[in-house]
N, CA, C and O atoms as a DFTB+ gen file, in Angstrom:
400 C
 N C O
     1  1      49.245       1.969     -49.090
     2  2      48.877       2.771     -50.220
     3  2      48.693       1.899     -51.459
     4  3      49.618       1.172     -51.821
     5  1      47.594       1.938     -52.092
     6  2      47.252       1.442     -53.377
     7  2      47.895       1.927     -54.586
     8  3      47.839       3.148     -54.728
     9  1      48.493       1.266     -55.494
    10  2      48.945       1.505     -56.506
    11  2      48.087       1.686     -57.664
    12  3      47.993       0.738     -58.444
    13  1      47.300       3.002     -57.949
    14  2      46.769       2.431     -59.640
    15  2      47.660       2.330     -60.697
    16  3      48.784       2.821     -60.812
    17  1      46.763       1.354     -61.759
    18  2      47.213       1.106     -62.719
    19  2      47.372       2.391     -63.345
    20  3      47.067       3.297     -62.569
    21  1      47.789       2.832     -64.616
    22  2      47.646       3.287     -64.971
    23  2      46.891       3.610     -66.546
    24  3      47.662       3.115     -67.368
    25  1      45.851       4.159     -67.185
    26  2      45.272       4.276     -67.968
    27  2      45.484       4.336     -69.138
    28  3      45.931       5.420     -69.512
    29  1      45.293       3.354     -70.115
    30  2      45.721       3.147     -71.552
    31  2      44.738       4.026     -72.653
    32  3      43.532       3.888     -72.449
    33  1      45.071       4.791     -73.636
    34  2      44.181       4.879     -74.731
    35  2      45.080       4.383     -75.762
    36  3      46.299       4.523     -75.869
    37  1      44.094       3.669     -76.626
    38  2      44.302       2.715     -78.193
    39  2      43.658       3.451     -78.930
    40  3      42.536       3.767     -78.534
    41  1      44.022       3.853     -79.938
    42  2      43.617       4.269     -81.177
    43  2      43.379       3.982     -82.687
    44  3      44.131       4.353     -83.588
    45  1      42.364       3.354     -82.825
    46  2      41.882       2.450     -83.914
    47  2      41.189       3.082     -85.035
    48  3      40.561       4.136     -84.939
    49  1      41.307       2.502     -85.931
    50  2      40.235       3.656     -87.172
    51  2      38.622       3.014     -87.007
    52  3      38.382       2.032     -86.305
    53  1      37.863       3.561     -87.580
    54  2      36.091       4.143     -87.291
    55  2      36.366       2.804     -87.916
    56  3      36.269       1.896     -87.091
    57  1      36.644       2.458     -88.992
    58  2      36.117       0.969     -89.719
    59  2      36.432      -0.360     -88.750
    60  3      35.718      -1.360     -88.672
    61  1      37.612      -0.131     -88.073
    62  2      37.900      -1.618     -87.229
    63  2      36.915      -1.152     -86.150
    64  3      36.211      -2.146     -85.972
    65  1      36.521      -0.273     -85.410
    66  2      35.476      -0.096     -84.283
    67  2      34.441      -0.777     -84.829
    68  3      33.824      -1.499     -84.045
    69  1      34.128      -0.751     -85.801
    70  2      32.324      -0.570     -86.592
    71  2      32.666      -2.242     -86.557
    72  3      31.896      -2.789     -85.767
    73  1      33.633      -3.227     -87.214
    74  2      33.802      -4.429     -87.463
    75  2      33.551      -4.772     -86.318
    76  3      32.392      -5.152     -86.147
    77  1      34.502      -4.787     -85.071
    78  2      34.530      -5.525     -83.626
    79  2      32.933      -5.219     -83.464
    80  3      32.268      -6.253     -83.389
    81  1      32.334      -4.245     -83.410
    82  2      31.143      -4.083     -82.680
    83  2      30.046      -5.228     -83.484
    84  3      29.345      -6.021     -82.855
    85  1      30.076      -5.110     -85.089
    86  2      29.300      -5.873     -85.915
    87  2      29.711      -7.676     -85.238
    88  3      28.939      -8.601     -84.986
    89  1      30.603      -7.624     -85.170
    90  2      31.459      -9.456     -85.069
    91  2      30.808      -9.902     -83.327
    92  3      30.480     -11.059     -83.063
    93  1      30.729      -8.857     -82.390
    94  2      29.845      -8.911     -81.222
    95  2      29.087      -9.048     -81.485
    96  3      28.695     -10.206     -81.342
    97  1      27.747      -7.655     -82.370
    98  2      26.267      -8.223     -82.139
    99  2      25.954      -9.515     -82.780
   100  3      25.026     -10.264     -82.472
   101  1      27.019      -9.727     -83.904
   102  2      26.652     -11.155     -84.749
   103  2      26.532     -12.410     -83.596
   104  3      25.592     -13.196     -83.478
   105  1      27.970     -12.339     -82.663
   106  2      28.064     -13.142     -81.198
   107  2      26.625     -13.292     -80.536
   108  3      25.960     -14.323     -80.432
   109  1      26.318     -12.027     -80.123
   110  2      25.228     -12.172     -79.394
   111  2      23.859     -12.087     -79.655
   112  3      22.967     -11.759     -78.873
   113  1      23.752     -12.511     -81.175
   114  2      22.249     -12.975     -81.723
   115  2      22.469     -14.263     -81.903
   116  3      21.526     -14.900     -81.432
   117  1      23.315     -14.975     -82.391
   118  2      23.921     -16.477     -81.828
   119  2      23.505     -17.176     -80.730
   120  3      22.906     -18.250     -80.672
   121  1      23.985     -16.266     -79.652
   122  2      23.615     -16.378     -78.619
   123  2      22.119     -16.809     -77.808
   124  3      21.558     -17.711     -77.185
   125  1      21.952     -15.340     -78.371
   126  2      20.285     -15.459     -77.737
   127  2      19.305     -16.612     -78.968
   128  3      18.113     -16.785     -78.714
   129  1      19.939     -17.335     -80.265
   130  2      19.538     -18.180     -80.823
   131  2      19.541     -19.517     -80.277
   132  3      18.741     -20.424     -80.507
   133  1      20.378     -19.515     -79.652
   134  2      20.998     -20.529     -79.170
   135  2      20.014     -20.823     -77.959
   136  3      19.632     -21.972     -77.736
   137  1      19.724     -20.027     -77.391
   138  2      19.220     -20.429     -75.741
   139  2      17.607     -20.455     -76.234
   140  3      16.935     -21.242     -75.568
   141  1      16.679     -19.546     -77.555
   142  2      15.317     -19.632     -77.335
   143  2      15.131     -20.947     -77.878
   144  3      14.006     -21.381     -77.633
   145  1      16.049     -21.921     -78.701
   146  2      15.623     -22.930     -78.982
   147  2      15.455     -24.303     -78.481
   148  3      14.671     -25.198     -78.798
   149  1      16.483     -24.223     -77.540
   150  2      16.156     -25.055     -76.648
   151  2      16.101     -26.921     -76.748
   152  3      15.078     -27.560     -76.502
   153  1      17.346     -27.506     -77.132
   154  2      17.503     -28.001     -77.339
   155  2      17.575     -29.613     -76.931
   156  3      18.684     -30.075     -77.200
   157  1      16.723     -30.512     -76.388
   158  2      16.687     -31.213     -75.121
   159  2      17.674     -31.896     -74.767
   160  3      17.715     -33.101     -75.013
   161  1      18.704     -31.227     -74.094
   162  2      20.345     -32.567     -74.005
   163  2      20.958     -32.539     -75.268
   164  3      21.803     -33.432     -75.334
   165  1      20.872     -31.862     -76.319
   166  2      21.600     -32.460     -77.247
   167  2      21.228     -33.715     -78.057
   168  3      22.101     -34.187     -78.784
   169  1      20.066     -34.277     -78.006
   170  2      19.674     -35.164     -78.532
   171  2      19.407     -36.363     -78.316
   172  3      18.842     -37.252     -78.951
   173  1      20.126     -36.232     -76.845
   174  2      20.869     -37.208     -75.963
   175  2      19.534     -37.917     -74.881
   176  3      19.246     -37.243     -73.891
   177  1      18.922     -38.982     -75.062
   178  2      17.805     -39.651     -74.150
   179  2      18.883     -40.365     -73.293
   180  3      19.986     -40.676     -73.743
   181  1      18.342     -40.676     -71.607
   182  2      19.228     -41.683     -71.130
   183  2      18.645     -42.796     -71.114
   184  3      17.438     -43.025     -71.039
   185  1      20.034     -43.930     -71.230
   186  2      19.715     -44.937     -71.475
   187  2      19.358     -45.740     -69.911
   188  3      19.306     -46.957     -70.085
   189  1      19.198     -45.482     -68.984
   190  2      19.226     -45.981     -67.696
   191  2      18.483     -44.536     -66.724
   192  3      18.939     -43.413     -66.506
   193  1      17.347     -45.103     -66.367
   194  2      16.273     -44.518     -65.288
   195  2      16.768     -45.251     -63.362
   196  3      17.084     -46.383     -62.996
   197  1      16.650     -44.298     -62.811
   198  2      16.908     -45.198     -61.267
   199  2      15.496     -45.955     -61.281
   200  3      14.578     -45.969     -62.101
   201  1      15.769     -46.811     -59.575
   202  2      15.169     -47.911     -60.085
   203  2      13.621     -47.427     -59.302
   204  3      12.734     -48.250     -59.076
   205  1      13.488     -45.694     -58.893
   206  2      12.550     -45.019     -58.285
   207  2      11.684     -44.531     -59.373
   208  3      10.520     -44.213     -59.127
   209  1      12.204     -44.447     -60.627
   210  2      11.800     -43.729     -61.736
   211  2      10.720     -44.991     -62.858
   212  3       9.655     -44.833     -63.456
   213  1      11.626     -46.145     -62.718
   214  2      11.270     -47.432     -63.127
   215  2       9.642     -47.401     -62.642
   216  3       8.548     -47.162     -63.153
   217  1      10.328     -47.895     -61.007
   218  2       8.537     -48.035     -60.736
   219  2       7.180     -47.144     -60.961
   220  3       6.059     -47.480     -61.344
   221  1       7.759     -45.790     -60.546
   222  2       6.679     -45.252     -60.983
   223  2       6.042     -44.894     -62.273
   224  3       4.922     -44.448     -62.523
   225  1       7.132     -45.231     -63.090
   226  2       6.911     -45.446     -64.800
   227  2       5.276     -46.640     -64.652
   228  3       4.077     -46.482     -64.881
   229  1       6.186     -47.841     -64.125
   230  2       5.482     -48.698     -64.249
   231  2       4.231     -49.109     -63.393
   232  3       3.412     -49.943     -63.780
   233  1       4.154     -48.393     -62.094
   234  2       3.079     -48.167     -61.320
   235  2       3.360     -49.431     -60.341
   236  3       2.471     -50.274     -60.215
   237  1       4.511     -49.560     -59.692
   238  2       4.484     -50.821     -59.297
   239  2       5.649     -50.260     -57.493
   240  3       6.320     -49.230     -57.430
   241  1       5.548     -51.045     -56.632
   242  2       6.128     -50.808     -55.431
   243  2       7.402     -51.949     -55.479
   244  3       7.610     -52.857     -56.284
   245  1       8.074     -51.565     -54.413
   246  2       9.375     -51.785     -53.966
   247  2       9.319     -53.204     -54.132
   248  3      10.011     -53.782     -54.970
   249  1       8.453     -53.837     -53.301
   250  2       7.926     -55.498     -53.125
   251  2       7.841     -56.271     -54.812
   252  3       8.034     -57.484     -54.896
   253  1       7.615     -55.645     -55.770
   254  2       7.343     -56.369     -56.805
   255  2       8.693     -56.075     -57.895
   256  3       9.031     -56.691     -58.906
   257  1       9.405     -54.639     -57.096
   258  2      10.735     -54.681     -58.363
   259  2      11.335     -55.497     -57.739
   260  3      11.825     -56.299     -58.533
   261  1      11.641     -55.811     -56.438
   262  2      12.459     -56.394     -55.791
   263  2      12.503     -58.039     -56.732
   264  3      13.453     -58.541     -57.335
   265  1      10.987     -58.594     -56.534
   266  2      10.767     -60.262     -57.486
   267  2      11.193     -59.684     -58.644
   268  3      12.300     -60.082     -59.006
   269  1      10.735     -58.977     -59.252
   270  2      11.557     -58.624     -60.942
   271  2      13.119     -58.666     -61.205
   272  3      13.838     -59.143     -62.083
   273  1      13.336     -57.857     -59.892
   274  2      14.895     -57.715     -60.443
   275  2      15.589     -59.625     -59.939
   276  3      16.305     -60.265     -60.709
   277  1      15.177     -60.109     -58.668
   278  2      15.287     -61.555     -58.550
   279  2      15.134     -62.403     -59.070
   280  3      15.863     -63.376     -58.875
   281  1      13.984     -62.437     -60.092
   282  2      13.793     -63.311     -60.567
   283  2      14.082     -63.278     -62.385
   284  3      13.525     -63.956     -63.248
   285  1      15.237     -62.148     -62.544
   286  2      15.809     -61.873     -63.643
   287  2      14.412     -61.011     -65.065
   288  3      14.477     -60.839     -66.282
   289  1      13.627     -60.786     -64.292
   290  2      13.046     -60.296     -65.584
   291  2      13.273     -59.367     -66.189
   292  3      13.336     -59.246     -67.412
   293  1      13.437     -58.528     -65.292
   294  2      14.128     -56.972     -66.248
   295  2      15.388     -56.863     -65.491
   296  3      15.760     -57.201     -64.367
   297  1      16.029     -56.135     -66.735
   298  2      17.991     -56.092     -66.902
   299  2      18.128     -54.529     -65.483
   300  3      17.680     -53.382     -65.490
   301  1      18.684     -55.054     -64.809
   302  2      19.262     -53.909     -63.783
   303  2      20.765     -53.696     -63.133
   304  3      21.376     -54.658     -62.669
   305  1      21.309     -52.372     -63.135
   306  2      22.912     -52.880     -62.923
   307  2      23.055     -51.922     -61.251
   308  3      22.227     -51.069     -60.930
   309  1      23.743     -52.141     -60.753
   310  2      23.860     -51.244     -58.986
   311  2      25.402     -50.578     -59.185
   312  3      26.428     -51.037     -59.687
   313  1      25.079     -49.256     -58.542
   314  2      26.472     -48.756     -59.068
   315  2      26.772     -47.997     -57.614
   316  3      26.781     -46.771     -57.723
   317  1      26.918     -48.301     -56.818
   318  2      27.520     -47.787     -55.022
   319  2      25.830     -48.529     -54.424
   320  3      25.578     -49.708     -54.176
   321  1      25.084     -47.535     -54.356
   322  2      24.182     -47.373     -53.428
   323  2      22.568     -47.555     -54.339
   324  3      21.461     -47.930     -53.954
   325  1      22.968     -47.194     -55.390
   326  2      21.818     -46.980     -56.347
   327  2      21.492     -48.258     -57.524
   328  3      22.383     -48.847     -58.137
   329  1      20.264     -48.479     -57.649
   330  2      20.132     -49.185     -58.585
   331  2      19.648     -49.081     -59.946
   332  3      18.421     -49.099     -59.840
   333  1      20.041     -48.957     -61.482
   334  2      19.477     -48.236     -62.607
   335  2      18.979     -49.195     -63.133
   336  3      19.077     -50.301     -62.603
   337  1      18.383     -49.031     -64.195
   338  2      17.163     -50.234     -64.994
   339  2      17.285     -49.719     -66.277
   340  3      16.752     -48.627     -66.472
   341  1      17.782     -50.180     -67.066
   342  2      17.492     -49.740     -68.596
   343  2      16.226     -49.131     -69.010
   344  3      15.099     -49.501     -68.680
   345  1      16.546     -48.150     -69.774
   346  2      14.951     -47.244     -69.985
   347  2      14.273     -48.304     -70.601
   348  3      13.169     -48.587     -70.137
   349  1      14.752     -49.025     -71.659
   350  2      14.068     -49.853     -72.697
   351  2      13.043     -50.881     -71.723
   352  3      11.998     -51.274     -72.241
   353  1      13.327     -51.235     -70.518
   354  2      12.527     -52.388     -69.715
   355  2      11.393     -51.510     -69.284
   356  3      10.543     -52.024     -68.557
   357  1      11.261     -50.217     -69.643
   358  2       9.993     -49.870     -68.980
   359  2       8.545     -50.477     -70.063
   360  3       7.456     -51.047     -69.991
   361  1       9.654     -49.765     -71.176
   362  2       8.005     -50.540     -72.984
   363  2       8.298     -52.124     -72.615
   364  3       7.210     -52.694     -72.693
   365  1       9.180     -52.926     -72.298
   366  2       9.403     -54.185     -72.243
   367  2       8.396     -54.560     -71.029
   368  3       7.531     -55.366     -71.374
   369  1       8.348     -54.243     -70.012
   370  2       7.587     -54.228     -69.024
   371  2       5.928     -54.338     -69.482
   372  3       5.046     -54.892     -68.826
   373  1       5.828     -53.881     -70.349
   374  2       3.965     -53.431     -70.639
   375  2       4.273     -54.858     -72.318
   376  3       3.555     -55.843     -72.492
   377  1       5.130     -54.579     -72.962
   378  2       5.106     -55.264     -73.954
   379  2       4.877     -57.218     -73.600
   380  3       4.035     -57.975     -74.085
   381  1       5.831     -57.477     -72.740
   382  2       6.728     -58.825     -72.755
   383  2       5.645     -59.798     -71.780
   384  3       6.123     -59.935     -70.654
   385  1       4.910     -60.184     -71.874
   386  2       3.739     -61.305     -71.109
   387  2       4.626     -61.915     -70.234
   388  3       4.342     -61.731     -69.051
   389  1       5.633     -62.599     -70.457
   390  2       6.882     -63.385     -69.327
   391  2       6.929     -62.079     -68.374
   392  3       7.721     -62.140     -67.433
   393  1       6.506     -61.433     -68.457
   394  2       7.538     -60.467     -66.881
   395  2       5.864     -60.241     -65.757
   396  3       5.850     -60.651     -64.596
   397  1       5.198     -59.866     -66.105
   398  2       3.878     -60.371     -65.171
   399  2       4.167     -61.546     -64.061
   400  3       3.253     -61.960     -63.348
């Protein structure tokens, strides 16, 4: 056998109803402000692309990041399995004549 709870009434005056309800819709135009604007990350760019994102930035295959990352031209760090590339080496990449 289930136990119900049993049923509370609170009794508040018309002015604190009218407040809570005002202090909600204020909440939830906030709200819906919040989400149409749309904010990208917080402002937040990353500083490190994988090294799948790199190439195709740069239009280039496996065979040629491989000499890049060997032969030290652009900065890359490996973190388990994956390898990231500083976003900045992608403009460095098109900018820097030494990395050709």
């Amino acid at each position: 056998m289930e136990m119900k709870e049993p049923h509370i009434l609170v009794m508040i005056p018309a002015e604190e109803l009218e407040s809570l309800k005002q202090g909600q819709q204020q909440i939830l135009e906030h709200l819906n402000q919040l989400r149409s604007t749309k904010v990208p990350e917080r402002g937040i760019t990353p500083s490190y692309v994988t090294a799948q994102e790199f190439m195709q930035a740069v239009h280039i295959r496996r065979w040629k990041f491989d000499q890049l990352i060997a032969g030290n031209k652009i900065k890359a760090i490996k973190k388990k399995r994956k390898i990231y590339v500083l976003a900045s080496e992608i403009e460095r990449y098109f900018s820097d004549p030494s990395i050709q």
